[in-house]
PyMOL CGO cylinders between C-alpha atoms (Angstrom):
from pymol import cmd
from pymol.cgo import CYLINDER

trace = [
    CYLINDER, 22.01, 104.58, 99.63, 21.85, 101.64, 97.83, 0.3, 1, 1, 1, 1, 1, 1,
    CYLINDER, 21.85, 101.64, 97.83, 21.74, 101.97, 93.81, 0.3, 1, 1, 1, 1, 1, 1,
    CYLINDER, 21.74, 101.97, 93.81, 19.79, 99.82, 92.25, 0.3, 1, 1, 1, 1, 1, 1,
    CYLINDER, 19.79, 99.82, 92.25, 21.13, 99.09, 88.61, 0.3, 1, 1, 1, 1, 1, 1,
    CYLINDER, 21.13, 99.09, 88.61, 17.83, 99.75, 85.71, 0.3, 1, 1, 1, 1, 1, 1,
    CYLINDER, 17.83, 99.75, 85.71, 18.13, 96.79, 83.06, 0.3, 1, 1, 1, 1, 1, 1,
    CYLINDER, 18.13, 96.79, 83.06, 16.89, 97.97, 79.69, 0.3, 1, 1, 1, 1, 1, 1,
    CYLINDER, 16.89, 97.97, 79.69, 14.04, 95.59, 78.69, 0.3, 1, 1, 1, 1, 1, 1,
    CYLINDER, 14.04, 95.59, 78.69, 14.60, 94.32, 74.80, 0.3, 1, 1, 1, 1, 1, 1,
    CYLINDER, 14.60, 94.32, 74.80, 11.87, 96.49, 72.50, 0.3, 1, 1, 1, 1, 1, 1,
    CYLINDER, 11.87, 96.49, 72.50, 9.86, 93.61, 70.86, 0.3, 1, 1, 1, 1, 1, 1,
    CYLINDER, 9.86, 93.61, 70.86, 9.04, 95.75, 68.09, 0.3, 1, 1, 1, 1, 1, 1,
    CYLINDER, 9.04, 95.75, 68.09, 9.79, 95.29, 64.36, 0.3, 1, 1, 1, 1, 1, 1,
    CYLINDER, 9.79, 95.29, 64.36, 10.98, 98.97, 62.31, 0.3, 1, 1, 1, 1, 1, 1,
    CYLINDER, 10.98, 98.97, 62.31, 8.84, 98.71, 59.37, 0.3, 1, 1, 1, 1, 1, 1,
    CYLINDER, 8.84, 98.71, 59.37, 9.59, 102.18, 57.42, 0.3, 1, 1, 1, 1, 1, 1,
    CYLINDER, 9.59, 102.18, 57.42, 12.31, 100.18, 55.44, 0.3, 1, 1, 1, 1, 1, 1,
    CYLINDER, 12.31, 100.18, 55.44, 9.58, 97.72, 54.33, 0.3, 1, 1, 1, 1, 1, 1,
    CYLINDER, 9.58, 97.72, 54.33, 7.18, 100.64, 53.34, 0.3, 1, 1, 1, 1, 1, 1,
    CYLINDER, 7.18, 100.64, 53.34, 9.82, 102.18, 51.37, 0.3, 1, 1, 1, 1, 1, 1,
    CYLINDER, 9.82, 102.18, 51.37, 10.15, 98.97, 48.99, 0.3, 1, 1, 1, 1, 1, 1,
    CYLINDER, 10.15, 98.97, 48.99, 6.81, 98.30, 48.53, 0.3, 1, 1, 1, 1, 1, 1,
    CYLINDER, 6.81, 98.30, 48.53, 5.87, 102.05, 47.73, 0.3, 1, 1, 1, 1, 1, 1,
    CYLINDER, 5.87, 102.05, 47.73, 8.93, 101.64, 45.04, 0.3, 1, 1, 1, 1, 1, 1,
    CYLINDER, 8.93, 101.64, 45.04, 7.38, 98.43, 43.81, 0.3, 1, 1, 1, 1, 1, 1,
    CYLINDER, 7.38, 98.43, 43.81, 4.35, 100.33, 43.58, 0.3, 1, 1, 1, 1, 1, 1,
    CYLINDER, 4.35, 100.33, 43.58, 5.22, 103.18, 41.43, 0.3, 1, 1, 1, 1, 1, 1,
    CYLINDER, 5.22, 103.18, 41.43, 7.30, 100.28, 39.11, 0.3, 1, 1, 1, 1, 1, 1,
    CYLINDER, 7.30, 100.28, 39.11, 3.98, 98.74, 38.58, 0.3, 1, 1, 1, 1, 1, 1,
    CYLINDER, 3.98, 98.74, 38.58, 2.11, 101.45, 37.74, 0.3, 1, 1, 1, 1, 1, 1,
    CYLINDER, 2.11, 101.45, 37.74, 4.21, 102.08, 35.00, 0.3, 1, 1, 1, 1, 1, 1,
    CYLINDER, 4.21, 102.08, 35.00, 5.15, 98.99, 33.31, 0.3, 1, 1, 1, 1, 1, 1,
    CYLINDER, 5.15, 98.99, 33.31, 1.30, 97.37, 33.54, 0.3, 1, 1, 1, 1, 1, 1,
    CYLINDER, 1.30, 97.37, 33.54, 0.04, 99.40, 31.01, 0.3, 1, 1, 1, 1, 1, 1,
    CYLINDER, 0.04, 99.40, 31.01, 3.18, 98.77, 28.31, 0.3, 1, 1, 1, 1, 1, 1,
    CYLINDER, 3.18, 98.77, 28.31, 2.00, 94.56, 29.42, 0.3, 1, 1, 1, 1, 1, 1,
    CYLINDER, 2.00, 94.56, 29.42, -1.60, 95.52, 28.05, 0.3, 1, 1, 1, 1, 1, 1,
    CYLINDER, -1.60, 95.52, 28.05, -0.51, 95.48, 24.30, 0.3, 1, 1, 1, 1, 1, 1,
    CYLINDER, -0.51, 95.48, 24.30, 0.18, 91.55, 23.26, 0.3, 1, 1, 1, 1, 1, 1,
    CYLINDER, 0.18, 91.55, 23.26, 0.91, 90.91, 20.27, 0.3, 1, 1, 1, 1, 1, 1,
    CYLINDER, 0.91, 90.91, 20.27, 1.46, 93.26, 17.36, 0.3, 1, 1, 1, 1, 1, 1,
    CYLINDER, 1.46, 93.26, 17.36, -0.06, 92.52, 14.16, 0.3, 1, 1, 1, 1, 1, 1,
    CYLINDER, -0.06, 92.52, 14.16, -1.89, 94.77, 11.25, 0.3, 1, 1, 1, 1, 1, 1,
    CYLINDER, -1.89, 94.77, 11.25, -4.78, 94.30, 10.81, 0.3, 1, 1, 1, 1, 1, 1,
    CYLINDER, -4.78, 94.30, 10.81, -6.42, 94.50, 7.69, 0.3, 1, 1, 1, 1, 1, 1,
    CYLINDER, -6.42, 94.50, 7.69, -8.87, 97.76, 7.27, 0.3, 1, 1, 1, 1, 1, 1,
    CYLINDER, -8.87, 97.76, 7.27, -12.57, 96.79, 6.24, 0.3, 1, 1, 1, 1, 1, 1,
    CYLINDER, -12.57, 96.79, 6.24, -15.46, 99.05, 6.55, 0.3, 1, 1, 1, 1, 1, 1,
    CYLINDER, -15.46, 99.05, 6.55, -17.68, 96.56, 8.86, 0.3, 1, 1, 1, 1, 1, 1,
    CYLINDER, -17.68, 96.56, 8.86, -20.14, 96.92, 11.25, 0.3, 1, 1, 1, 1, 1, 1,
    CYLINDER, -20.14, 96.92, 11.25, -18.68, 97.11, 15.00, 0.3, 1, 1, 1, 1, 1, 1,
    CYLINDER, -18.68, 97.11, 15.00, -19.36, 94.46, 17.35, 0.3, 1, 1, 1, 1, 1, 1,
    CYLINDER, -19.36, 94.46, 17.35, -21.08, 95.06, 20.44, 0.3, 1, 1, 1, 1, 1, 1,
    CYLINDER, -21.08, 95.06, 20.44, -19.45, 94.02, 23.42, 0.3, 1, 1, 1, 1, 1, 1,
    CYLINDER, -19.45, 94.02, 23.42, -21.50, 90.88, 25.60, 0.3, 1, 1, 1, 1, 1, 1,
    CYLINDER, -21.50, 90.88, 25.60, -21.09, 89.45, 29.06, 0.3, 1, 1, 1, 1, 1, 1,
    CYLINDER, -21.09, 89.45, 29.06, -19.20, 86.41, 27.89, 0.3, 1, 1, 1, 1, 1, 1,
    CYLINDER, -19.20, 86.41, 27.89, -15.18, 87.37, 27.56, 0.3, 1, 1, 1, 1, 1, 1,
    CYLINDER, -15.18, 87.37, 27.56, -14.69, 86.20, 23.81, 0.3, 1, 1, 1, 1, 1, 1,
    CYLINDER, -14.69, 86.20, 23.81, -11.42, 84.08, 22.79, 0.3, 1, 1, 1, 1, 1, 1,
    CYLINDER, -11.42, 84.08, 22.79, -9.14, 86.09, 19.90, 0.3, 1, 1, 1, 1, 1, 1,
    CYLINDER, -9.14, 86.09, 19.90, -7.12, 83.90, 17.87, 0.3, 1, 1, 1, 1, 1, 1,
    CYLINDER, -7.12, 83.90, 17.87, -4.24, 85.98, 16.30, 0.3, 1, 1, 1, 1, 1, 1,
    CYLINDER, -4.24, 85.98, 16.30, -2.40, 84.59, 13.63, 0.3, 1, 1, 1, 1, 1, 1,
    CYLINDER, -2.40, 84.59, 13.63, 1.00, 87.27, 13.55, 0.3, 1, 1, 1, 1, 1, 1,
    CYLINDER, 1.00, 87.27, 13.55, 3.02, 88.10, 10.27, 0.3, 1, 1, 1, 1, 1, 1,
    CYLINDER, 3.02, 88.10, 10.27, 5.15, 85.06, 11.23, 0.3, 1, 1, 1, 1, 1, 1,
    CYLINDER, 5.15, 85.06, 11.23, 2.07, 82.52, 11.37, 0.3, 1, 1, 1, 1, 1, 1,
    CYLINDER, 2.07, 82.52, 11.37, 2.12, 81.91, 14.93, 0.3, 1, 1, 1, 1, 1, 1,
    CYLINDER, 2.12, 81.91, 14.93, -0.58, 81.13, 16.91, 0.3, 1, 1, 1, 1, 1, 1,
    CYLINDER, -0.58, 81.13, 16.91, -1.85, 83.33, 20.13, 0.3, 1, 1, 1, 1, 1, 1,
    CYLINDER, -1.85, 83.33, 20.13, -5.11, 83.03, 22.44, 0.3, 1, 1, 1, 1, 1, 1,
    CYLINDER, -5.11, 83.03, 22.44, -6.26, 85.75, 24.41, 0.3, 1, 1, 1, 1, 1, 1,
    CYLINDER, -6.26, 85.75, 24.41, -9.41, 85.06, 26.64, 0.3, 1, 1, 1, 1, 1, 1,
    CYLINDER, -9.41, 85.06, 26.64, -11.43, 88.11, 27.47, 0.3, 1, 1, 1, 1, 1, 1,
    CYLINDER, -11.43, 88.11, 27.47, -8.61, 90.79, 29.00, 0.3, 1, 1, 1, 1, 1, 1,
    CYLINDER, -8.61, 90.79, 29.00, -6.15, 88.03, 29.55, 0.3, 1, 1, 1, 1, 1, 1,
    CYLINDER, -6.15, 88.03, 29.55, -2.86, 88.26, 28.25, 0.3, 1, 1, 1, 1, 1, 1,
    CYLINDER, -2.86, 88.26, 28.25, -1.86, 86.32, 24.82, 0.3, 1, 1, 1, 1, 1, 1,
    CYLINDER, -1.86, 86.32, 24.82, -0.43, 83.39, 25.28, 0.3, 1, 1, 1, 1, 1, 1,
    CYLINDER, -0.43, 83.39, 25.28, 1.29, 82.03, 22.54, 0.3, 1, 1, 1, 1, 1, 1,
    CYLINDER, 1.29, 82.03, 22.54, 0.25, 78.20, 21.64, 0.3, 1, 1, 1, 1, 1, 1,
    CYLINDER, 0.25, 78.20, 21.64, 0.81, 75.18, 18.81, 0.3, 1, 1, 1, 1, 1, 1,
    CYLINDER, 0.81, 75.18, 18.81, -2.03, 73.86, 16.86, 0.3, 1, 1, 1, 1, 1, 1,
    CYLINDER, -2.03, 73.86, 16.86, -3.21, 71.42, 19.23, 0.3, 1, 1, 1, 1, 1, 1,
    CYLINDER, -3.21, 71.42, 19.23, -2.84, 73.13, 22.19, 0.3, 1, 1, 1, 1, 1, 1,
    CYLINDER, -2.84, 73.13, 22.19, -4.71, 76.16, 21.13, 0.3, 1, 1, 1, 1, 1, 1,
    CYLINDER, -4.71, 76.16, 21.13, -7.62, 73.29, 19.70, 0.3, 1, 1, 1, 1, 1, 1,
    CYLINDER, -7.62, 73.29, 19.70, -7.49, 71.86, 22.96, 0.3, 1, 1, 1, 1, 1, 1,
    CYLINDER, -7.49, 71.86, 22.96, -7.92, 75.07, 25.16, 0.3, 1, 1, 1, 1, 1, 1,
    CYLINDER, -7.92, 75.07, 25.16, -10.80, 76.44, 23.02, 0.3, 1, 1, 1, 1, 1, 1,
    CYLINDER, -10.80, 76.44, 23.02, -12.50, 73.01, 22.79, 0.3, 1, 1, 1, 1, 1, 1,
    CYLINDER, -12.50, 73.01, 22.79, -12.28, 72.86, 27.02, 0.3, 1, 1, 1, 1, 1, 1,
    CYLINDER, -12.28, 72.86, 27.02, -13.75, 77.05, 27.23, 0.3, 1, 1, 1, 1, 1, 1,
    CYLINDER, -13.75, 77.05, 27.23, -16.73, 75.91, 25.03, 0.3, 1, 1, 1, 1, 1, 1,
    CYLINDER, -16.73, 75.91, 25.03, -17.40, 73.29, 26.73, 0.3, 1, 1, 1, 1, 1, 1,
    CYLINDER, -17.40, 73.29, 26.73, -17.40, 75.55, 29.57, 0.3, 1, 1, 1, 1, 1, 1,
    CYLINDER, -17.40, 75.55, 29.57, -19.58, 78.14, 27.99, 0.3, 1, 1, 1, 1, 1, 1,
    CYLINDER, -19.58, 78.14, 27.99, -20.75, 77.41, 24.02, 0.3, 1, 1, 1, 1, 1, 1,
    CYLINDER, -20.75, 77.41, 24.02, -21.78, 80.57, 23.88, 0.3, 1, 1, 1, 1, 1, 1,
    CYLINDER, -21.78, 80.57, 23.88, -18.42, 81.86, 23.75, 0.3, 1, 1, 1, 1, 1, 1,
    CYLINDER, -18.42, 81.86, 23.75, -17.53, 84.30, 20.63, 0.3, 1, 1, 1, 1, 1, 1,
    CYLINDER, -17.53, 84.30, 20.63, -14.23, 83.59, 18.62, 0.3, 1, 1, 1, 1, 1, 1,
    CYLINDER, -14.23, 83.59, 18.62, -12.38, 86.09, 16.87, 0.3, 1, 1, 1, 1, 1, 1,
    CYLINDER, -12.38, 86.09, 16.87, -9.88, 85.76, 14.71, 0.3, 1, 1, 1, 1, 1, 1,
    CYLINDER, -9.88, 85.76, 14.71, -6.99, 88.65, 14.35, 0.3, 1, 1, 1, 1, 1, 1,
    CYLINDER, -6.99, 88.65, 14.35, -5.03, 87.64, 11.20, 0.3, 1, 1, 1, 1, 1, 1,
    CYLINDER, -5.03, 87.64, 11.20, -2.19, 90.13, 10.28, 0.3, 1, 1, 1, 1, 1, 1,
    CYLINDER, -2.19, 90.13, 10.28, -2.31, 91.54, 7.03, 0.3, 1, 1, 1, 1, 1, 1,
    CYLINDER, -2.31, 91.54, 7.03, 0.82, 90.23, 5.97, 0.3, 1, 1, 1, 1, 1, 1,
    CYLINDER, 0.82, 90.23, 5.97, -0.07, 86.59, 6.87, 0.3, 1, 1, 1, 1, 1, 1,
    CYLINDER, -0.07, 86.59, 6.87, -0.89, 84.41, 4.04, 0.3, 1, 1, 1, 1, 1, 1,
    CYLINDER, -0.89, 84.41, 4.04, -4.59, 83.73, 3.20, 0.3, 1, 1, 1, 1, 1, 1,
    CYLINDER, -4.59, 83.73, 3.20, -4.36, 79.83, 3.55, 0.3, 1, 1, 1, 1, 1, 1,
    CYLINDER, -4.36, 79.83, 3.55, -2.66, 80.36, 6.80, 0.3, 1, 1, 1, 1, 1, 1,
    CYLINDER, -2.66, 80.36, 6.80, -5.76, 81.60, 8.36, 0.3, 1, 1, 1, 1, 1, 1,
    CYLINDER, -5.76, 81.60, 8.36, -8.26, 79.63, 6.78, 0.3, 1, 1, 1, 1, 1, 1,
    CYLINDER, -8.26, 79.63, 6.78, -6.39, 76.84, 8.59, 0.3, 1, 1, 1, 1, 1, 1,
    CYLINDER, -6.39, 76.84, 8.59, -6.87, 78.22, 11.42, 0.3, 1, 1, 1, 1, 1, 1,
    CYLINDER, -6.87, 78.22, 11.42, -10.69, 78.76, 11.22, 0.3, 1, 1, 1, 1, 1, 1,
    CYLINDER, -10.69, 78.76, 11.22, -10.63, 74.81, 9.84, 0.3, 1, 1, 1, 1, 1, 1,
    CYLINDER, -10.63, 74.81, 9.84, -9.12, 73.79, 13.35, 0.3, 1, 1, 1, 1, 1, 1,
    CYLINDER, -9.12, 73.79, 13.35, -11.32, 75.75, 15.31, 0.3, 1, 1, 1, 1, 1, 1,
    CYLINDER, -11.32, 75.75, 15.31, -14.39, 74.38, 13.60, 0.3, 1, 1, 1, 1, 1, 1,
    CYLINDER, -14.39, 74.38, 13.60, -13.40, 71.07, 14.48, 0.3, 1, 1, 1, 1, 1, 1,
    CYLINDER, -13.40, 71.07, 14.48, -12.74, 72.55, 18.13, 0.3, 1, 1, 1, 1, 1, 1,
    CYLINDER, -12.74, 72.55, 18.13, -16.29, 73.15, 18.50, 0.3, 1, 1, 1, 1, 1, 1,
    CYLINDER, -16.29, 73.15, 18.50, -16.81, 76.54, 16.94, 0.3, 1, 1, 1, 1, 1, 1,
    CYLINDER, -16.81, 76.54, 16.94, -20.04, 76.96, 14.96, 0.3, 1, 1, 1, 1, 1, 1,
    CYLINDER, -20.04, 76.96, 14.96, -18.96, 80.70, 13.79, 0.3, 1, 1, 1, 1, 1, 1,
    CYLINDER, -18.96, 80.70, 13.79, -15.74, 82.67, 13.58, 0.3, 1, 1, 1, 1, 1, 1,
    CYLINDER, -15.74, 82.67, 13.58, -15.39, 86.35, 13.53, 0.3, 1, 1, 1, 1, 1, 1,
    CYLINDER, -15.39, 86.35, 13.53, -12.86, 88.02, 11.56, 0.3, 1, 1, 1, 1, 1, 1,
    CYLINDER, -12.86, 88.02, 11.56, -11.29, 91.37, 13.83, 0.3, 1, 1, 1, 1, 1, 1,
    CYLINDER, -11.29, 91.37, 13.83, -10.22, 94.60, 11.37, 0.3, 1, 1, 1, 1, 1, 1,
    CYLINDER, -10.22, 94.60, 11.37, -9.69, 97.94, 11.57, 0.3, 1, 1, 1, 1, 1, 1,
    CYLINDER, -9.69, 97.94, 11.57, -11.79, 101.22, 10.88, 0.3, 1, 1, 1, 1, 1, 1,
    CYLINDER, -11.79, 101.22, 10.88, -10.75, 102.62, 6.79, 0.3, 1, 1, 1, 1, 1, 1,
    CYLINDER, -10.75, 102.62, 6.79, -8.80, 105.57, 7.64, 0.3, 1, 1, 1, 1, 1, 1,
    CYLINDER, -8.80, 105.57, 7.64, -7.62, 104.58, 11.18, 0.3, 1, 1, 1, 1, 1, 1,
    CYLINDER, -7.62, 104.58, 11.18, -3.43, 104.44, 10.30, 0.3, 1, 1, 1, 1, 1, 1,
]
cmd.load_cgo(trace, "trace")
């Protein structure tokens, strides 16, 4: 009887359960640390008692002027990114050109001098903007 030797045929399969491991871990990661992102940048606002404003379809720009005077622009949920003078004329000039129906806010801290942020509603007249809001807080809400 003759024996006939069986050769093992390679497995052309790839084990996978190591990948699903890391992503599930970058998954949980995630989860957690996207909603600490969500915050930008920390400034007090002043508290007024003014009307609140309704949200619209258009994503509005916020211009926040921080304690320190620098400049950050947020567009619609985006995160703040923090610009110079020019660049942040430059970027809101090119979004109403997009869309001139675009609001503006502007977030000035409450430690921030006055002149600081009428400079900054100067420069984005001469962006383009025809009107500015000014973002506070509710009396009562610290």
């Amino acid at each position: 009887m003759a024996s006939r030797r069986i050769r093992k045929k390679p497995i052309g399969q790839i084990n996978v359960v190591p990948y699903i491991d890391v992503m599930l871990v970058l998954l949980v990661i995630f989860m957690i640390t996207a909603p600490l992102l969500t915050e930008g940048v920390k400034v007090k606002l002043p508290q007024a008692d003014a009307k609140t404003i309704t949200p619209k379809d258009i994503a509005p720009l916020v211009v926040t002027v921080d304690a320190h005077g620098d400049l950050h622009l947020a567009s619609g949920a985006a995160q703040s990114v923090a610009l110079d003078a020019e660049s942040l004329m430059v970027r809101v000039a090119a979004t109403l050109q997009l869309n001139p129906k675009t609001p503006v806010y502007v977030r000035g801290d409450r430690n921030v001098a006055y002149g600081k942020v009428v400079t900054v509603m100067a420069m984005l007249q001469q962006a383009g903007v025809s009107g500015v809001g000014l973002l506070t807080e509710p009396v009562g809400k610290r």
